[in-house]
C-alpha positions in Angstrom: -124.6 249.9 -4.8 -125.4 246.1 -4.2 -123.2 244.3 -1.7 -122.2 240.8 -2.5 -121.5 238.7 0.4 -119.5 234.9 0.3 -121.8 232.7 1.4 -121.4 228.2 1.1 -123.2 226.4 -1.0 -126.4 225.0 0.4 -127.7 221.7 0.9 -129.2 221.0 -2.4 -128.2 219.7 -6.0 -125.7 221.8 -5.9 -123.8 220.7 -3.2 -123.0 217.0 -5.1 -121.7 217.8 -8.0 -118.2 217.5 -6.4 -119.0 214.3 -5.4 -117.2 212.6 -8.4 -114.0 214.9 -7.4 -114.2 213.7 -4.1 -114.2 209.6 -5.5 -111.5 210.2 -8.0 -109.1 212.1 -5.2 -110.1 208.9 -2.8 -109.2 205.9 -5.6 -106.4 208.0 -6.9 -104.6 207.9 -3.1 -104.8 204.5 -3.2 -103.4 203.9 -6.2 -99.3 202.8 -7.0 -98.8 205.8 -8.9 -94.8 205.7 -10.6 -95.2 209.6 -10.4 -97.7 211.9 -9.0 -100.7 211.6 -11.1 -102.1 215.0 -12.8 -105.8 216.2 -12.4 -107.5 217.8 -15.1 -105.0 217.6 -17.7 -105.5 219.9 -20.5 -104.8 217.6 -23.8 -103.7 217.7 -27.3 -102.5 221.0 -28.8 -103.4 224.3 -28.8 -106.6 224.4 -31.2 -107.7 228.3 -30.4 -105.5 230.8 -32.2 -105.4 234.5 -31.7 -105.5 237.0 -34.7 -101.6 238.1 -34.2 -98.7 237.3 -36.7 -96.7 235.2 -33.6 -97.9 232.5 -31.3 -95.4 233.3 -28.2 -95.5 230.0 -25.6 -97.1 232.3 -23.2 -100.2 233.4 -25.2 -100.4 229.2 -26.4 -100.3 228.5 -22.5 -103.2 231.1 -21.9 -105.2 229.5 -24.5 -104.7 225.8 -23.3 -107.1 226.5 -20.9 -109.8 225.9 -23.3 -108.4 222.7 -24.0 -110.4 219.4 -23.2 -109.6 217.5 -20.5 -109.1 214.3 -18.6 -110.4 213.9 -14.8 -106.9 212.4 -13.9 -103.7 210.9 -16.0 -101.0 209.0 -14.3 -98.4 206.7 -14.9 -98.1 203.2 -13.2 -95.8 200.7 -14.6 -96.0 200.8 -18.8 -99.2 202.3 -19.1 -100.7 205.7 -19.1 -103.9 205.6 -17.5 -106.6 208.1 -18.4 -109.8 208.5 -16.3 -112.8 209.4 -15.9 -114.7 209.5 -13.0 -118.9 209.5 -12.5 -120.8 208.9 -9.5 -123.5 207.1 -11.7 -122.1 205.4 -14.6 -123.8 207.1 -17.8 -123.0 205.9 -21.3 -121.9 209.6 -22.5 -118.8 208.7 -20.5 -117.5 206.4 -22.9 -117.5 208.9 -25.9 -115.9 211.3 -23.5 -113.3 209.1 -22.6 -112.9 208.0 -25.8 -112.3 211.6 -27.1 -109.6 211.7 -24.2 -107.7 208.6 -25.1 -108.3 210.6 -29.0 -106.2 213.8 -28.1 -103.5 211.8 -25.9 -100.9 211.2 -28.7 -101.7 214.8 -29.3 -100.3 216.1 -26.1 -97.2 217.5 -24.8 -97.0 215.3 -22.1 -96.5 212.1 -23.9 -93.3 212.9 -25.4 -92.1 212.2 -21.6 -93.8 209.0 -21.8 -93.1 207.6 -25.3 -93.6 204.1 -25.8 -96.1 203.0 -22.7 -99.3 202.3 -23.5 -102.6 204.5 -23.2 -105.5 202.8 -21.3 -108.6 204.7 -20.6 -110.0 204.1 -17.1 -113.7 204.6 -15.9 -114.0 205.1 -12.6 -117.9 204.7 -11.1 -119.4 204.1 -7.8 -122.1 202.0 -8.5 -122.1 199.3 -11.3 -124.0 199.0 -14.5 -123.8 195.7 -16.6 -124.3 197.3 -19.3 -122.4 200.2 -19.5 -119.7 198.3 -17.9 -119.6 195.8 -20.8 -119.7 199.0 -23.5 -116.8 199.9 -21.7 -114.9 197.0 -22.0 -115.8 196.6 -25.3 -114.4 199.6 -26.6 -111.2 198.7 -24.5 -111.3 200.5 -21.5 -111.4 199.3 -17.7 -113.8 199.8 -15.4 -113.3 200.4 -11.8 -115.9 200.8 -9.6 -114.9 202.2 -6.2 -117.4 202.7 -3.4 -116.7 204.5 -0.3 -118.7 204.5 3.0 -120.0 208.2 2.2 -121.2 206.9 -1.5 -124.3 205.4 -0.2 -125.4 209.0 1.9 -124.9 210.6 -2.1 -127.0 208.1 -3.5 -129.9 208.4 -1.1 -129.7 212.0 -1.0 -129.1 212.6 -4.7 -132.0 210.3 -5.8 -134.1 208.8 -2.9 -137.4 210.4 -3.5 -140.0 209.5 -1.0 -143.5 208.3 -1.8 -146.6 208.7 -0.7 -147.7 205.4 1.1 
């Protein structure tokens, strides 16, 4: 019988795709949060339904899980803000926030917050022009937030040395 064995994740790929985790957790504890802000809220309702006669609140709690959602939501002042973060802006992330903002009405948790506004936040590293100005185009703020570690990322993640 094969032995498995725990073992970290190597340096590699891999290893950075927490990065954008790690840049979120950083901006967020800087932030003037009213409450604590929630990561990877699962939004709007329940779409997947089991084949049974009654949907108990446990069995609609199990399948929540499967349930879109948003890097971080929190509340400061009369606005709800909804982010997503990237190291690298890319323009799928408007569309994907924009789906967020989408199922927000949708969810449970704004019936605690009726009546403050949703804005939808990108959060990015490094700048784009142009993705920045899609962004605010289609409403949403764009932070960019760039910590001493972000430039090791960056060189590491797509530095790729050439021949001279």
């Amino acid at each position: 019988m094969a032995e498995m064995k725990a073992t970290p994740i190597g340096e590699g790929p891999r290893r950075l795709t927490l990065q954008s985790t790690r840049l979120l957790h950083e901006w967020a504890s800087i932030q003037p949060w009213d409450v604590n802000p929630i990561y990877e809220l699962r939004l709007g309702p329940t779409r997947l339904t089991p084949n049974a006669p009654v949907l108990t609140p446990k069995i609609e709690a199990m399948l929540r899980v499967f349930n879109n959602y948003a890097d971080l939501v929190g509340v400061i002042g009369n606005e709800i803000l909804v982010i997503e973060a990237k190291m690298v802006p890319e323009p799928g992330a408007i569309s994907q926030l924009q789906h967020y903002i989408d199922l927000m009405p949708l969810t449970p948790l704004m019936q605690m917050h009726a009546g403050k506004r949703v804005q939808g936040v990108l959060l990015f590293a490094v700048d784009n022009p142009l993705i920045r100005q899609r962004a605010e185009q289609a409403g949403f703020r764009v932070e960019i937030y760039t910590p001493a570690w972000a430039n090791d990322y960056l060189e590491l993640k797509y530095y790729r040395r050439r021949s001279e």
